[in-house]
C-alpha positions as CSV (number, residue, x, y, z in Angstrom):
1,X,-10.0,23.7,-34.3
2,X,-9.6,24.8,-38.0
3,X,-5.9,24.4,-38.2
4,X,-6.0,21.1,-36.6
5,X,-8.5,20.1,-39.3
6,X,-6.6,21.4,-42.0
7,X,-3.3,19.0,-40.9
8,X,-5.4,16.2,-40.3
9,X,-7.1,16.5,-43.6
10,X,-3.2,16.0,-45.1
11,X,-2.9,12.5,-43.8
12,X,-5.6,10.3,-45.1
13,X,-4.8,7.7,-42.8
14,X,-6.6,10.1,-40.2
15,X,-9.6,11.2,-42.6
16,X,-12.6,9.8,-40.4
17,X,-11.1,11.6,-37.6
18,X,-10.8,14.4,-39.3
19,X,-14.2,14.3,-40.5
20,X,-15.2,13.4,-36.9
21,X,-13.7,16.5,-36.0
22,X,-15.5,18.4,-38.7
23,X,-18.3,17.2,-37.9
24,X,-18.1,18.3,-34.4
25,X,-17.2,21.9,-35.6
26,X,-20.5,22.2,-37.2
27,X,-22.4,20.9,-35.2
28,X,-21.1,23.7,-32.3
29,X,-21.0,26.3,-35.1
30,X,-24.6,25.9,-36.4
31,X,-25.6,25.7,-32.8
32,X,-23.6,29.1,-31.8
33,X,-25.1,30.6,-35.3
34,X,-28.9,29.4,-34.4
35,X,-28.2,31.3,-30.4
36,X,-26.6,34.6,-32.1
37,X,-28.9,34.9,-35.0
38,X,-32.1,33.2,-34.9
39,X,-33.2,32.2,-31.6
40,X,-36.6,34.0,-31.1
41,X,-39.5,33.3,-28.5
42,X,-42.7,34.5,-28.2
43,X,-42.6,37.5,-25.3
44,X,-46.1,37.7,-24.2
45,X,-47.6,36.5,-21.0
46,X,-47.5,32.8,-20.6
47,X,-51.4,32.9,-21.0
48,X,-51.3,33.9,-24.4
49,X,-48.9,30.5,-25.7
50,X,-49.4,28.0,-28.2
51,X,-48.4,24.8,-28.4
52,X,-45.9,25.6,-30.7
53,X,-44.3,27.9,-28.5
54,X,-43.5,25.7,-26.1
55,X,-42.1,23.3,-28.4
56,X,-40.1,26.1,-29.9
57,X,-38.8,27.1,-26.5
58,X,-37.6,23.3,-26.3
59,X,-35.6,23.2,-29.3
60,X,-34.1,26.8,-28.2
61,X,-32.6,25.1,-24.8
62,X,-31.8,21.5,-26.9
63,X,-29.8,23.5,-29.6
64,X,-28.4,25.9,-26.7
65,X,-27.6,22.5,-25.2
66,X,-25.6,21.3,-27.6
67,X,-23.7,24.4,-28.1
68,X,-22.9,24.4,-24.8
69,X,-21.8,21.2,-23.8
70,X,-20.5,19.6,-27.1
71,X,-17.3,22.0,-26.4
72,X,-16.2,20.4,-23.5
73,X,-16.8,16.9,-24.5
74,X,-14.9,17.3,-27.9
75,X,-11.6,15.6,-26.1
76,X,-13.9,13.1,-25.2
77,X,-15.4,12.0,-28.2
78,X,-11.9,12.2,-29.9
79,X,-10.6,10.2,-27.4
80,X,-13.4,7.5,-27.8
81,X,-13.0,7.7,-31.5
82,X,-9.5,6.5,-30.6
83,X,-10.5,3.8,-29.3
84,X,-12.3,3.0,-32.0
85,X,-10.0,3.4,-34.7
86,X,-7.5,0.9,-33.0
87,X,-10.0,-1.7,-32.9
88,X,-11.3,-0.8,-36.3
89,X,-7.8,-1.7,-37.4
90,X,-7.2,-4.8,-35.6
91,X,-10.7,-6.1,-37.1
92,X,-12.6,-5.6,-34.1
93,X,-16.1,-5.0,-33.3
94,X,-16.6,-1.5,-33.0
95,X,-19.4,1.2,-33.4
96,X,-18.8,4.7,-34.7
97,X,-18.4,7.1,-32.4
98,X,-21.9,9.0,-34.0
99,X,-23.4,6.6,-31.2
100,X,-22.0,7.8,-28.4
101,X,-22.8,11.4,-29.4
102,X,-26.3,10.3,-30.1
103,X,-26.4,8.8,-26.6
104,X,-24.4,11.7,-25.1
105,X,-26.9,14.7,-26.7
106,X,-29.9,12.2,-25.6
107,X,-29.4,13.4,-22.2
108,X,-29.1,17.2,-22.4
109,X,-32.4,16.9,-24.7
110,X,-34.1,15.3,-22.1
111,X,-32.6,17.8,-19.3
112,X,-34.4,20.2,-22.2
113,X,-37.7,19.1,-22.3
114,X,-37.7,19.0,-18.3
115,X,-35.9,22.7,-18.0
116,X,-38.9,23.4,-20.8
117,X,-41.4,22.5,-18.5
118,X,-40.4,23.8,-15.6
119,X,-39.7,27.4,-17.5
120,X,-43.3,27.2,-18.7
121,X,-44.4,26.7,-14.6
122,X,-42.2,29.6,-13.6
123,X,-43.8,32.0,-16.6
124,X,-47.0,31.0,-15.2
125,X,-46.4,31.7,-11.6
126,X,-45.1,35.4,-12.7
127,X,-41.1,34.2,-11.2
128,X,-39.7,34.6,-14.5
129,X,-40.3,38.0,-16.8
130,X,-41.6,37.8,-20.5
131,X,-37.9,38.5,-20.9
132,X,-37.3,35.2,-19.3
133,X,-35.4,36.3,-16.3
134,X,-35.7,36.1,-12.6
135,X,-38.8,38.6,-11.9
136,X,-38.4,38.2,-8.4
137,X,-35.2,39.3,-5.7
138,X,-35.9,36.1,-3.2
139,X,-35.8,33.8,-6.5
140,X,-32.6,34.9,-7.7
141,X,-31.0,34.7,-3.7
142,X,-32.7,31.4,-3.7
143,X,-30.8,30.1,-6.7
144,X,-27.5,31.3,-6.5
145,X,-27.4,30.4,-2.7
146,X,-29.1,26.7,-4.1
147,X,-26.0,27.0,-7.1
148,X,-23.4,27.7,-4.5
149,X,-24.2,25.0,-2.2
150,X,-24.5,22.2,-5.3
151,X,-20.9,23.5,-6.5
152,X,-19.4,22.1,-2.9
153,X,-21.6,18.6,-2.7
154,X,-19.9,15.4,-2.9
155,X,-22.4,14.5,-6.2
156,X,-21.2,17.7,-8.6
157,X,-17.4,16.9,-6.9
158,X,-18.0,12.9,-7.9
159,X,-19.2,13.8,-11.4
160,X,-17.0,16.7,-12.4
161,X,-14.0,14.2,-11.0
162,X,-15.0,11.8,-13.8
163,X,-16.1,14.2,-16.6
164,X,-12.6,15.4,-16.1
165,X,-10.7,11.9,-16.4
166,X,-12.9,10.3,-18.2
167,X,-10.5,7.0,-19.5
168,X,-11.0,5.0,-16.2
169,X,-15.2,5.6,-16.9
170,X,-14.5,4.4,-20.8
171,X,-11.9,1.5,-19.6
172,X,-14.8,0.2,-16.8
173,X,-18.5,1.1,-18.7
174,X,-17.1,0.2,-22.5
175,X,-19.0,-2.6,-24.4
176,X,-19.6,-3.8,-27.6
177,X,-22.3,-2.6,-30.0
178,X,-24.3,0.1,-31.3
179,X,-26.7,0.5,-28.6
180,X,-23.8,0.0,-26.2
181,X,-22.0,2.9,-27.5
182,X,-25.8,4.8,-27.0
183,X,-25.7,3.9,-23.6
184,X,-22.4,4.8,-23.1
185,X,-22.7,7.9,-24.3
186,X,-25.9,8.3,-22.1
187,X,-24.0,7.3,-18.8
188,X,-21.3,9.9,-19.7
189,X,-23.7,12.4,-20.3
190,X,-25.5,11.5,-17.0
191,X,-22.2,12.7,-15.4
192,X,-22.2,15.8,-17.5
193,X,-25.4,17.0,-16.4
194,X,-25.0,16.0,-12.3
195,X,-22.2,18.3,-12.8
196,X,-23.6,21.0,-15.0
197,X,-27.4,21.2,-14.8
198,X,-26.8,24.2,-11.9
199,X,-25.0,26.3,-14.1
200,X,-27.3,25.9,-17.1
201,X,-30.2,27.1,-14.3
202,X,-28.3,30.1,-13.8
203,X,-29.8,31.4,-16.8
204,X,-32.9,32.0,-15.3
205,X,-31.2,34.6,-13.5
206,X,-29.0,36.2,-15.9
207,X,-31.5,35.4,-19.1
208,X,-32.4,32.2,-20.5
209,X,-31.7,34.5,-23.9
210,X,-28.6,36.2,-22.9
211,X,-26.0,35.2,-25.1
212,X,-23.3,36.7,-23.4
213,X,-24.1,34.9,-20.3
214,X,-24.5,31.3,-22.5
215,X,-21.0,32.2,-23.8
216,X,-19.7,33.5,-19.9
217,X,-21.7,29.8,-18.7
218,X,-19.6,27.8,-21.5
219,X,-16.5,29.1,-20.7
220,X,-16.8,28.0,-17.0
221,X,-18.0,24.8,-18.2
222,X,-14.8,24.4,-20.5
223,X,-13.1,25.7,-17.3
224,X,-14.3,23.4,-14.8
225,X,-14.0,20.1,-16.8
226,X,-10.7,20.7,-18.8
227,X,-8.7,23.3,-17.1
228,X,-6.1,22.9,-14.2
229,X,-7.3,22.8,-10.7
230,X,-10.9,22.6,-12.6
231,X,-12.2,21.2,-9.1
232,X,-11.1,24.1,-6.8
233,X,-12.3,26.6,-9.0
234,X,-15.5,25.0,-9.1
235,X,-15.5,24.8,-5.6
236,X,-14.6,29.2,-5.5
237,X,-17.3,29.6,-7.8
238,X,-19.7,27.6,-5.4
239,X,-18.5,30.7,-3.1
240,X,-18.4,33.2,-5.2
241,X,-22.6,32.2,-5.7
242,X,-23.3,32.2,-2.3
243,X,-21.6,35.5,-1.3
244,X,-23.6,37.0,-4.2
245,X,-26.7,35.2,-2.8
246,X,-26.6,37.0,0.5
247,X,-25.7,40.8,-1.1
248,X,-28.8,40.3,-2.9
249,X,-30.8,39.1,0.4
250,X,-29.6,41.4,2.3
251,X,-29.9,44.4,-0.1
């Protein structure tokens, strides 16, 4: 990414996507820093929580969030900032592409505040650990065999289909405006998170804290959506989680 920066910065016809693309690089680095350095929750029983550590252990799975998906919908947002550059030259309405990121990291921070709640109902009920894994052998079963299943249904297929060619959604759902390019980037990232809200659950059985799964999770992310054959390897995964379901079940 840094070398693609430094050529772009050379051409100053290409400086806003350059600084786009800065941007961008930040934003996933400052995550990535905030997940390896200073991401810290409070590790007694669920009983003995503030308020402030539930809003805490939103902004861990927002910023976690964001480094995780922002990767993957980099060609995107370049792409989309293509768009806009053309029409910004032939005097066109446009609206920066900051929009559609807005509207894009809207949804995952709402798919935060939910997976927030619903960790806070599984600390109470004892199924997660104060480490914030699975506490329980029948949970974990129950996911991956709920994760493999979701990884072969016509809805993760439908969405991962258009989060991987994307310019037919952009040609069909683009309109003018601000608040168009927010709810653009909200209907894209709608998409992103029918196709990738199982794998972000996962981490309730490897460790919501894990970093090495949260960099393992955004590789097959990155895999899924931008590599080739993307959909069948989705689809081995999908197997891959149910087989391991079963060897735990049947342990």
């Amino acid at each position: 990414m840094l070398a693609g920066l430094i050529k772009l910065m050379f051409k100053k016809a290409h400086f806003g996507k350059a600084l786009l693309y800065l941007t961008l690089t930040l934003m996933i680095i400052m995550s990535w820093y905030y997940m390896a350095f200073l991401m810290t929750m409070n590790m007694d029983p669920v009983a003995n929580w503030h308020k402030q550590d539930i809003i805490m252990l939103f902004f861990m799975w927002a910023i976690m969030m964001a480094g995780m998906m922002l990767p993957s919908a980099t060609p995107l947002i370049m792409l989309v900032n293509q768009l806009n550059e053309k029409r910004k030259i032939r005097q066109a309405p446009y609206a920066h592409t900051m929009f559609f990121i807005l509207g894009y990291l809207l949804v995952w921070f709402l798919f935060s505040l939910v997976i927030t709640l619903i960790q806070w109902l599984l600390h109470y009920y004892s199924v997660l650990t104060p480490m914030m894994i699975s506490a329980h052998l029948s949970f974990t079963s129950l996911l991956l065999l709920c994760a493999g299943i979701y990884q072969w249904l016509p809805i993760k297929q439908r969405c991962l289909s258009l989060c991987r060619s994307p310019l037919s959604f952009l040609m069909k759902e683009w309109r003018e405006g601000q608040l168009n390019a927010i709810k653009l980037g909200c209907k894209h990232g709608a998409y992103c998170l029918g196709c990738c809200w199982v794998l972000m659950a996962l981490l309730f059985v490897t460790g919501v804290m894990s970093l090495k799964w949260i960099f393992i999770l955004t590789l097959v992310v990155l895999i899924e959506k931008l590599a080739p054959f993307g959909e069948i390897i989705s689809k081995l995964l999908g197997v891959g989680l149910i087989i391991s379901s079963m060897v735990l079940y049947l342990r």
